[in-house]
N, C-alpha and C positions, 0 to 999 in steps of 0.2 A: 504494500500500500504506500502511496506517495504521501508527501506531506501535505497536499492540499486537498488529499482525501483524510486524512487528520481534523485538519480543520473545519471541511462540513462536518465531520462527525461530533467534534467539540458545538458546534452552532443548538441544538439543543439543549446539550448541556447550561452552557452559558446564560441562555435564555430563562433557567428554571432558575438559576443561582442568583443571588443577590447580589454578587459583587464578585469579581475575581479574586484569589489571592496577592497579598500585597506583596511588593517586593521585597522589605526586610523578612517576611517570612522564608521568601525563599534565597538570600543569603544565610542567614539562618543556616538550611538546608541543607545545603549546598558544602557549609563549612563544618556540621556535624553528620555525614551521610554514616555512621554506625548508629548512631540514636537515629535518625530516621531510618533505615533498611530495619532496627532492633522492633522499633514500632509499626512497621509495616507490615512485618510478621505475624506481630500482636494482634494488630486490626483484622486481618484474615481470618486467626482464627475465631479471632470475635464472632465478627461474621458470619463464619458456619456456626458457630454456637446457639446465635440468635435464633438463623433459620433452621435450626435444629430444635428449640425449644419452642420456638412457635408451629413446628407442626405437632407436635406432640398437645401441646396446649391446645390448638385448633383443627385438631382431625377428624372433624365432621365437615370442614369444607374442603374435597375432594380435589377442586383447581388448586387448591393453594399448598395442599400436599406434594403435588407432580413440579410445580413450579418451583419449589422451596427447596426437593430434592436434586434439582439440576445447580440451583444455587449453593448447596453444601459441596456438590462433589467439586463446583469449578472455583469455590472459597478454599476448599481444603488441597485442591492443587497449585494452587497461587500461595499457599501456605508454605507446602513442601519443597517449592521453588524460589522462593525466598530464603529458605533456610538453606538449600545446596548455594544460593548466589555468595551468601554469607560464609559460608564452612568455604570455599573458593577461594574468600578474600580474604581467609585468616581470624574472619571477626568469630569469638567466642558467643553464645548464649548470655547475654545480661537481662537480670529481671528490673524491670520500667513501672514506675507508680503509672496512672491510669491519668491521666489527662482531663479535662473540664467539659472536652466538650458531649459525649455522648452524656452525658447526665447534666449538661444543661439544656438538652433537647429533649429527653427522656422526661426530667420534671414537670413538661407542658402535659403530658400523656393523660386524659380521660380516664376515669377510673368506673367507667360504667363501660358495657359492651351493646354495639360491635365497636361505639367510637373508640374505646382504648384500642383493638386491634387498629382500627384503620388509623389512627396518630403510630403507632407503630409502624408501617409500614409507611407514611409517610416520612417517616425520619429514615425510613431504611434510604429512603429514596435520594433523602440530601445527604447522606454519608457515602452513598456509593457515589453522585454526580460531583459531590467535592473531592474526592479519590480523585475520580477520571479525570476532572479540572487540575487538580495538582498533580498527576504523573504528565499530563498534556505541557504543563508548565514547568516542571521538571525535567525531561526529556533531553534538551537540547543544553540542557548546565552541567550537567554529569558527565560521566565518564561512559564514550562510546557504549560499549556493554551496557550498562544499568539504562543509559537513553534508549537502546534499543529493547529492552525489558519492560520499560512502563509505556513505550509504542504500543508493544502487543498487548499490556492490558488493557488499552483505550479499548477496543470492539465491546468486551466484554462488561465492563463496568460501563459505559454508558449504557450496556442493553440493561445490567441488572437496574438500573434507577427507574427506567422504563417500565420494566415488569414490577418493581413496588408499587410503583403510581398506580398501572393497571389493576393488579389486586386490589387497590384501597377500592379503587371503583368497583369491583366485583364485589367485592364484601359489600360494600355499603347497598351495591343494589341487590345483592344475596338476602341480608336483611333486611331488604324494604324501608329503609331510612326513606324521610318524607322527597328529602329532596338529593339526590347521591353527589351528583356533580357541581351542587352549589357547596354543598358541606365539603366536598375535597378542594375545592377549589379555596375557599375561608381556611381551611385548617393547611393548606398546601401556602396564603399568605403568612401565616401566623406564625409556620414554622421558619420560613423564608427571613423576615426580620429577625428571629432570634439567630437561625444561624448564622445570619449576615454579622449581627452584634458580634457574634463568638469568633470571628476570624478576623474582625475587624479594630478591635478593641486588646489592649496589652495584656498577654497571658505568662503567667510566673514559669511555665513551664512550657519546655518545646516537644511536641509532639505531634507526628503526621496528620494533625489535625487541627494545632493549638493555631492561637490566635498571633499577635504582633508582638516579637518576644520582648517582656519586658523592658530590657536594657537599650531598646532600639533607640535613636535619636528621632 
């Protein structure tokens, strides 16, 4: 794939996200790539984790079963190849405190059903399209290798954002919510400002996720 098929594939993304990443985050980056490759790891397996709890938790809805199991096996291979990219360049296993931002999106979550699922899978959606946004913007700062590494995760992570969105909408019209597409569309801004805050605003700690590192000027 060429680079300018890169960039229509980023045009979505973009569009869903609040803001791009700044650029002291990715100096940042750039200048610790063990703490970020350590948390990129991390975040994967997060990921299969989630959509591994949330089918368990929600396995009466059938779509979201089949969907969810495609999403673990290609989270838990983006896993295992992070960790050979790592074991490659000599970097050792280090354990990483957990970052701000998934549980400052997390906080916003409904605590009645099906809206808690569907604010869940809406946040799945802004974790995976800010991924795709920062490997898209990572890519070309790193070292050959690693730039051609989050190339090939672009396809993939921009589809998974895609299919979180699509489920909230399935759910929400699975259950008969009064109105599906106004409520995703309200909680798809909702969450949009928060995350926008969380990358934009100074974070104590740096993590493939975090905000403007503290120290920045």
């Amino acid at each position: 794939m060429v680079q300018t098929d890169y960039n229509q594939l980023m045009v979505p993304v973009i569009q869903f996200l609040g803001c791009t990443t700044p650029k002291e985050w990715l100096n940042e980056a750039v200048n610790h790539l063990d703490i970020l490759m350590q948390d990129h790891a991390n975040c994967e397996k997060k990921a299969a984790s989630t959509a591994m709890n949330l089918m368990f938790r929600y396995s009466f809805f059938e779509d979201l079963q089949v969907r969810l199991a495609q999403l673990v096996r290609e989270e838990m291979l983006h896993y295992e190849q992070v960790l050979n990219l790592m074991k490659k360049r000599g970097q050792a296993w280090q354990a990483l405190s957990a970052g701000r931002y998934a549980g400052g999106l997390r906080k916003e979550i409904r605590t009645y059903e099906p809206e808690g699922l569907v604010d869940v899978l809406v946040i799945g959606a802004f974790v995976e399209a800010r991924s795709c946004e920062r490997f898209h913007a990572l890519a070309p700062l790193v070292d050959e290798e690693l730039g051609r590494y989050y190339q090939y995760l672009l396809k993939s992570e921009s589809r998974h954002f895609e299919d979180y969105l699509k489920l909230a909408t399935d759910i929400a019209t699975t259950a008969k919510m009064k109105n599906p597409k106004e409520d995703i569309q309200q909680r798809v801004e909702h969450f949009r400002a928060i995350e926008k805050d969380l990358i934009l605003s100074k974070d104590p700690l740096f993590r493939f996720h975090s905000g403007i590192p503290e120290h920045a000027a």
